[in-house]
C-alpha positions, -999 to +999 in steps of 0.1 A: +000+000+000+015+031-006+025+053+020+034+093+029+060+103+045+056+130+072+091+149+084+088+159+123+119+162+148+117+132+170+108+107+148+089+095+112+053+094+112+032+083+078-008+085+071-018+060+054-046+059+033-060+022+021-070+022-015-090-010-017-122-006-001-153-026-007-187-019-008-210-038+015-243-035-001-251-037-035-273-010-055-306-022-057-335-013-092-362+004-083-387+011-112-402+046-117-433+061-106-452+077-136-465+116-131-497+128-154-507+160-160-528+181-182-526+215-196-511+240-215-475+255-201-485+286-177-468+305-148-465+288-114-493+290-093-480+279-055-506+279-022-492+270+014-527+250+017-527+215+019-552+186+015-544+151+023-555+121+001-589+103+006-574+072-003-558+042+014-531+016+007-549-019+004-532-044+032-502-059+025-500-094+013-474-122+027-457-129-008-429-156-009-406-132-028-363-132-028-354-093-024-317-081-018-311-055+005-308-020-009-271-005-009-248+023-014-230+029-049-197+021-046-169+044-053-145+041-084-113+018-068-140-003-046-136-041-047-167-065-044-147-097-029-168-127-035-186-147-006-174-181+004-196-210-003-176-231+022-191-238+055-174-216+085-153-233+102-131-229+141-097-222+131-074-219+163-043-201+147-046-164+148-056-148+109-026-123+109-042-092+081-022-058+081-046-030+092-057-012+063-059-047+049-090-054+026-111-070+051-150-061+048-171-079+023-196-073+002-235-086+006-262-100-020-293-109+000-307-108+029-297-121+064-303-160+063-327-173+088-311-205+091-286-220+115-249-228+099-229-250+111-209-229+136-238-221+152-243-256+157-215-264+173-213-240+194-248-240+206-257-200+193-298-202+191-304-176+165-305-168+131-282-156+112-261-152+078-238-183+068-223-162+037-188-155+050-154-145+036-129-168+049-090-150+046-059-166+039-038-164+069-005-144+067+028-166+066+049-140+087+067-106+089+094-096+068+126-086+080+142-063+058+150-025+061+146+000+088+117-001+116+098+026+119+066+035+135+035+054+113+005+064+119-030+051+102-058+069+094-076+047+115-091+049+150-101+021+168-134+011+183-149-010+211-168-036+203-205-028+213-220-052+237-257-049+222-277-068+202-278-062+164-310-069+152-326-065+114-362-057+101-373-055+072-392-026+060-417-019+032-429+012+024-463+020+004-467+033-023-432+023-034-409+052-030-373+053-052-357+082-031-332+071-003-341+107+011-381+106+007-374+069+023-356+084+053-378+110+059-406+088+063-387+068+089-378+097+109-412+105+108-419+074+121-391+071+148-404+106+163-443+095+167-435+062+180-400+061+194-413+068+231-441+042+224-441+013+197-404+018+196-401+008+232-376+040+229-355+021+208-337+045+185-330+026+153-302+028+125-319+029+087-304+021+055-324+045+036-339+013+019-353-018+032-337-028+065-336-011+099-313-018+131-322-015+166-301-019+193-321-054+211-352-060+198-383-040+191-418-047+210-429-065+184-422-093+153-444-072+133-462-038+127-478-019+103-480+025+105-498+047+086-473+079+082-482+118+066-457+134+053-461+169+035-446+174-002-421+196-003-418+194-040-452+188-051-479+216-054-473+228-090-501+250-098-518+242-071-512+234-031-488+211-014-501+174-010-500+158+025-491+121+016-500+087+034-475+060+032-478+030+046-447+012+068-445-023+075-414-035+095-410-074+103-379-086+125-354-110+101-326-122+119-302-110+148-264-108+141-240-126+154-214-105+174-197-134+191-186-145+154-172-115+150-152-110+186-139-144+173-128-130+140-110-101+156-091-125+183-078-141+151-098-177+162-119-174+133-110-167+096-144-160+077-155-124+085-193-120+097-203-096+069-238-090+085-225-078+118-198-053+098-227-038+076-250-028+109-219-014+126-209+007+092-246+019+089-253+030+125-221+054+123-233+066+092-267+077+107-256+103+122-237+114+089-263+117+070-283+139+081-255+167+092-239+160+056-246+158+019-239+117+010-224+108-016-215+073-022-193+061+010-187+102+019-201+128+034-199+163+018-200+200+033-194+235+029-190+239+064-161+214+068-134+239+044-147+272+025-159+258-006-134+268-039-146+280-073-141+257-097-158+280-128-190+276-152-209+277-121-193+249-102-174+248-068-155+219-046-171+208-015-143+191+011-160+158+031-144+124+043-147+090+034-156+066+064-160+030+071-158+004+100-131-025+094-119-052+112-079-054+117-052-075+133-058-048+162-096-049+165-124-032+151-112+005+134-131+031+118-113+039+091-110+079+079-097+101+046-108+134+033-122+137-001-135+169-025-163+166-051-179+192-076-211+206-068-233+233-086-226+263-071-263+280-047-263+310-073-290+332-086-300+313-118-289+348-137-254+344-122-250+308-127-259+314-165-234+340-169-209+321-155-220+294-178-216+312-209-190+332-198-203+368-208-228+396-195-265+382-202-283+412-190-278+434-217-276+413-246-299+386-260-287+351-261-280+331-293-294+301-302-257+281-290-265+299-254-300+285-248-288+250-260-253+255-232-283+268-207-306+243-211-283+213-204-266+230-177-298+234-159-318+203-170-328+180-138-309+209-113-333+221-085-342+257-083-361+271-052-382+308-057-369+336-045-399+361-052-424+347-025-399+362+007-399+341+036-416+312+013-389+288-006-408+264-024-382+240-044-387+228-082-371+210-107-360+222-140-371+203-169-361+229-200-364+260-211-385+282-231-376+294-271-389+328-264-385+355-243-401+359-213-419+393-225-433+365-255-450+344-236-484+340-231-510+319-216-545+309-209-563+318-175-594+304-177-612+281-197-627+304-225-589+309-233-586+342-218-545+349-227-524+370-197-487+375-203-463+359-175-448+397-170-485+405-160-492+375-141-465+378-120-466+412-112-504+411-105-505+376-084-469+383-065-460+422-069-433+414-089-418+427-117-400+410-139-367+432-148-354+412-180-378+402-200-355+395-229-346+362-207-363+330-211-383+315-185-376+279-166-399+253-177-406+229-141-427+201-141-437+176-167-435+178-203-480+175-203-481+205-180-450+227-179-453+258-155-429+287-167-405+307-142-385+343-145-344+336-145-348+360-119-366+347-095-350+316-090-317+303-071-302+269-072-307+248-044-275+242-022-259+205-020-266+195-055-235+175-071-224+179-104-223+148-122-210+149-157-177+153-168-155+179-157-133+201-183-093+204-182-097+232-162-124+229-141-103+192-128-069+207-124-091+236-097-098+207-083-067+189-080-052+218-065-079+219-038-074+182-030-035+181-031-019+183+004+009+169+021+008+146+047+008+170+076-026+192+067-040+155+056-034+143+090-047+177+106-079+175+088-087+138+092-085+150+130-104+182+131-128+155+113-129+129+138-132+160+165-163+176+146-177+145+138-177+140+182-186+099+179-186+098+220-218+123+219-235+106+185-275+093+198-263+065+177-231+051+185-244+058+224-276+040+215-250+009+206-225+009+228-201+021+204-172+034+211-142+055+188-107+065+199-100+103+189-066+092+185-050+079+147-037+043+153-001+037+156+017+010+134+053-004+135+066-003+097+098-007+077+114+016+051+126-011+027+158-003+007+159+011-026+164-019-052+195-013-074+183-005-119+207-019-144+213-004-178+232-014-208+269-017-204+276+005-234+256+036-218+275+058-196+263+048-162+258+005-159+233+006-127+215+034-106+204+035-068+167+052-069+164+082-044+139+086-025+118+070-054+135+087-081+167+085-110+172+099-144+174+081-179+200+108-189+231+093-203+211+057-196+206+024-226+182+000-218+190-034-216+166-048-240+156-021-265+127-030-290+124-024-325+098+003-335+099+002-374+064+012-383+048+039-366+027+072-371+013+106-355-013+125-356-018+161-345-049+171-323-035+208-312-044+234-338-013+258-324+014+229-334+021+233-367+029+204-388+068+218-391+068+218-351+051+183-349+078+169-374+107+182-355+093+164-323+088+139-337+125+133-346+138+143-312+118+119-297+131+092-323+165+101-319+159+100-282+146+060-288+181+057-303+201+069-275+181+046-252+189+012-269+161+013-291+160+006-331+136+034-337+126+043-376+135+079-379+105+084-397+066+079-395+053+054-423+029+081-436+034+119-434+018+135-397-019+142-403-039+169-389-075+169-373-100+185-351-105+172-318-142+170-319-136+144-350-113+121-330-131+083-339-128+099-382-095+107-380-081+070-361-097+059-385-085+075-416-050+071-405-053+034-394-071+028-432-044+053-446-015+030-432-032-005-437-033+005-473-001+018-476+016-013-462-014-041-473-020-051-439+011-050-420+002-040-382+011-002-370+032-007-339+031+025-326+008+058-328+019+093-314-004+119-307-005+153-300-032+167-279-034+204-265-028+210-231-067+213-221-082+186-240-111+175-219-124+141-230-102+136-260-074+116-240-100+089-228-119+085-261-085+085-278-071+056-257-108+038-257-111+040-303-074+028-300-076-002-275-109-016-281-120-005-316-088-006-338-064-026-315-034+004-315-012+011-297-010+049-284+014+073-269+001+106-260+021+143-258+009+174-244+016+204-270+033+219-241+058+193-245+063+195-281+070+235-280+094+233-253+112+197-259+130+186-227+157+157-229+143+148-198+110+145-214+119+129-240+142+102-223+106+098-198+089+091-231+111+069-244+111+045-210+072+041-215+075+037-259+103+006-250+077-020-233+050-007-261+072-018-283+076-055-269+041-060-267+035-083-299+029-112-273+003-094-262-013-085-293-036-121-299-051-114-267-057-076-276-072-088-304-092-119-289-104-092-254-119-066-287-136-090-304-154-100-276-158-066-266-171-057-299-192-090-298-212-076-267-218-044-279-201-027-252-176-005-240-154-012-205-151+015-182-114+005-175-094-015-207-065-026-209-031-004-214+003-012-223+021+019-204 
């Protein structure tokens, strides 16, 4: 795992931050609910009265159906380890893992209501889940290099001496949002916490299963919960809404299984017990903080940094409960995602377009940039004072606001929105030469002034970020090891575990402290070069060394190779010159290296990437009859958004090439350095015709299934 070194007087202390992390639940389909309406488009009509439903849910029906429990997303590096289909077994010799080690597991159904066979033996009464990872135990500790002693972003925790119970819960009518879902629980938990509850305060999954600490009064209950729409009301008032909440105990978790599994007696890890843990400190999380996947966003935790076209970086932290060689640990790093920024819709579309829009009308390019930039983003009104009501945006309209029109009655009686508006609210719309919001469904669209609407805070932004909206944000989440460490404990420190209802309610207990590890620095390993170079071998310091004045051992043959040019301010003159540098630079490093491309450097738009692969892959074939292009350069300019990725995806899984990419910043300032770098990663490229039949065999397949990967494979 790789590690950071922190300098300090007395002695060396490293965070370090574990990479593989699974997810416990998996994400579970829920189907859409269908909306109707009727109507033409007109302004937004909003009343603060309500009126509940006369209408209830039939009773529900005992159906023999397999569900899986409902989950988070996992984040991009998580690893879903596979459950065991061996039967647990007693194993006596302690399971040595490394903390930070991948040890929780990942879950595809529900807790089991059967006994295993552990429980068997060892006379445990209850249900509970037999699907269990079982880890290889470690062999031993290495020896080598200097000890040292580091610190883990880890704290440990007390294992709680309560029960860990599941029910099941089913909510009616069927509701798709984890928010809506938890709302309707805390509704629940406040009414009947003191009474059906037996003052039991349970932890929720925002889904389908809830955790009390012990058991609830009952095996099963049914209540009828109201909750008020927020969101709902267009053009007429807010809806008070009846659900219907079933919960029906499932199984209890076994916590002596996994007090065995941390004393190192047992080696399959109860991933039941894990998942309650991990949810009931999560609780408390989510509803002080924004969730995203496995973190938890804020403004409040670090002044949120512009990122432009309307976005800005939120800081949060990552958490999650693992069992290591030293017990049970919660396990803590800071993250930083893009959100939409809480602007005045008229700011956030300047910033979008990048140019004053009060004073000049927008072309038909900006209502297009507008309209995806705000489709699906909520918008609360502004114009109402003290009354916020939220919406979400669903397009825009193709005229002006001053243009638009709409029946008020049903002889079709037309009223301008500027006179609606300033006759029902007292407001006047200032620029009219705007278009107007369109919220609600496509049937009955309502239309609302730029001006009186701001985006709703804690929205995050989903699509793909440009060059230099991601380097902002790699400057806000670069640090070094000190300031990580610093924040991960102001974290811990905000966060207060001892005074969380939750962790109290379980017994759970977290150490404010990081966790200290003994470590060893292990030595450098010597490089060996070609005798003929300059310098025959090289000691790496402190993860470093230079190819200057260096021949490789085994240097490839690269006979056949091209470029093309994707930067407009290289010039085919400056591309060519590169492009002998760099092959004279292949020569100096032990390579064979043709000094020149098989067909003359072509030129092309980056917006045509996929055409023009193509035409220089079909250009070459032609030119040699069918002889395979061993190498392609391309130049890209320095902020080339999504080019890079659907460069390297044509290449690998379409045409089977493969691709070395340079920066134009490179090519106008060529560093020997550089070049050398370049050079080191071209050599193995080079030696990959063994690898080519199974290039070939993964695309076909690829191309066979219609699909893409997210991740393929790469050569360098």
């Amino acid at each position: 795992m790789p590690i950071r070194q922190m300098k300090e007087s007395s002695e060396q202390h490293l965070v370090i931050k574990t990479h593989m992390q699974s997810s416990i639940n998996q994400p579970q389909k829920h189907h859409k609910t269908a909306q109707n309406g009727k109507g033409p488009p007109q302004p937004l009509q909003e009343s603060s009265n309500t009126k509940p439903p006369n209408q209830t849910s039939p009773p529900a029906k005992n159906r023999g159906r397999r569900r899986g429990r409902g989950g988070r997303k996992s984040d991009q590096g998580d690893v879903c380890m596979r459950p065991s289909s061996r039967p647990c077994t007693v194993v006596h010799k302690p399971v040595l893992n490394p903390i930070g080690d991948l040890l929780s597991t990942t879950s595809n159904g529900p807790i089991e209501t059967g006994k295993n066979v552990c429980e068997m033996e060892m006379g445990l009464g209850f249900p509970t889940s037999s699907k269990s990872l079982s880890f290889a135990r470690r062999p031993g500790y290495g020896q080598v290099g200097s000890k040292c002693i580091v610190k883990a972003n880890h704290f440990l925790a007390e294992l709680p001496d309560k029960d860990l119970n599941q029910y099941d819960v089913t909510i009616t009518p069927e509701v798709t949002s984890r928010s809506l879902n938890r709302a309707i629980m805390a509704e629940l938990v406040r009414l009947y916490k003191e009474s059906d509850l037996g003052t039991r305060l349970p932890a929720y999954d925002g889904r389908k299963s809830l955790y009390p600490a012990g058991k609830l009064p009952f095996a099963w209950k049914e209540f009828a919960i109201k909750l008020v729409d927020a969101e709902d009301g267009i053009g007429g008032p807010r809806r008070e809404r009846e659900y219907k909440v079933v919960i029906k105990f499932v199984a209890r978790a076994n916590l002596f299984h996994l007090g065995q599994f941390l004393a190192g007696k047992r080696a399959d890890a109860p991933q039941e017990a894990l998942q309650i843990l991990d949810i009931v400190l999560r609780e408390l999380s989510t509803k002080r903080y924004c969730p995203v996947g496995r973190s938890f966003f804020s403004p409040d935790i670090r002044a949120p940094q512009r990122l432009g076209d309307g976005l800005e970086s939120w800081c949060g932290f990552y958490q999650s409960i693992r069992p290591t060689q030293m017990g049970l640990s919660l396990n803590i790093d800071m993250a930083s995602a893009a959100f939409i920024e809480p602007l005045p819709v008229i700011e956030f579309v300047a910033q979008l377009l990048g140019k004053d829009v009060l004073s000049r009308p927008l072309s038909d390019s900006d209502r297009v940039k507008i309209k995806k930039g705000l489709r699906g983003v909520k918008v609360e009104v502004t114009h109402r004072g003290s009354v916020r009501r939220k919406y979400r945006v669903s397009g825009l309209t193709s005229q002006p606001t001053r243009e638009l029109v709409f029946p008020v009655d049903d002889i079709s009686t037309m009223k301008s929105v500027v006179e609606y508006f300033q006759e029902m609210y007292g407001f006047t719309i200032q620029h009219t030469h705007l278009p107007c919001l369109q919220v609600g469904n496509q049937k009955k669209a309502n239309y609302l002034p730029m001006e009186a609407c701001k985006i709703v805070e804690g929205q995050r932004y989903t699509k793909r970020l440009n060059e230099r909206q991601i380097t902002a944000l790699l400057k806000v989440t670069c640090q070094r090891p000190r300031d990580r460490e610093n924040d991960i404990l102001q974290t811990v420190q905000h966060n207060a575990y001892d005074q969380d209802p939750y962790a109290k309610e379980f017994g759970i207990k977290i150490s404010e402290k990081l966790a200290s590890v003994e470590a060893r620095i292990l030595p450098a390993p010597w490089l060996k070069y070609h005798e003929t170079g300059k310098e025959k071998d090289c000691l790496p310091q402190f993860g470093q060394w230079n190819m200057m004045n260096k021949k490789m051992i085994n240097g490839m043959t690269v006979s056949r190779w091209a470029c093309i040019n994707f930067s407009r301010s290289v010039q085919e003159s400056v591309a060519r010159g590169f492009c002998n540098e760099l092959a004279q630079m292949c020569q100096v490093s032990g390579m064979e290296f043709n000094s020149e491309p098989v067909i003359p450097i072509y030129s092309a738009r980056p917006e045509h990437v996929e055409k023009a692969l193509k035409h220089v892959y079909h250009a070459y074939t032609n030119k040699t009859k069918g002889k395979e292009l061993e190498l392609l350069l391309a130049i890209l300019p320095d902020n080339n958004g999504s080019l890079y990725g659907d460069l390297k995806r044509i290449c690998e899984t379409d045409l089977g090439l493969i691709s070395q990419c340079c920066l134009s910043k490179h090519v106008f300032k060529i560093s020997k350095q550089y070049l050398a770098n370049v050079s080191l990663k071209i050599n193995p490229a080079a030696a990959a015709p063994a690898a080519r039949p199974f290039l070939a065999s993964a695309r076909q397949q690829l191309q066979a299934s219609k699909c893409h990967p997210f991740v393929f494979l790469s050569i360098f």
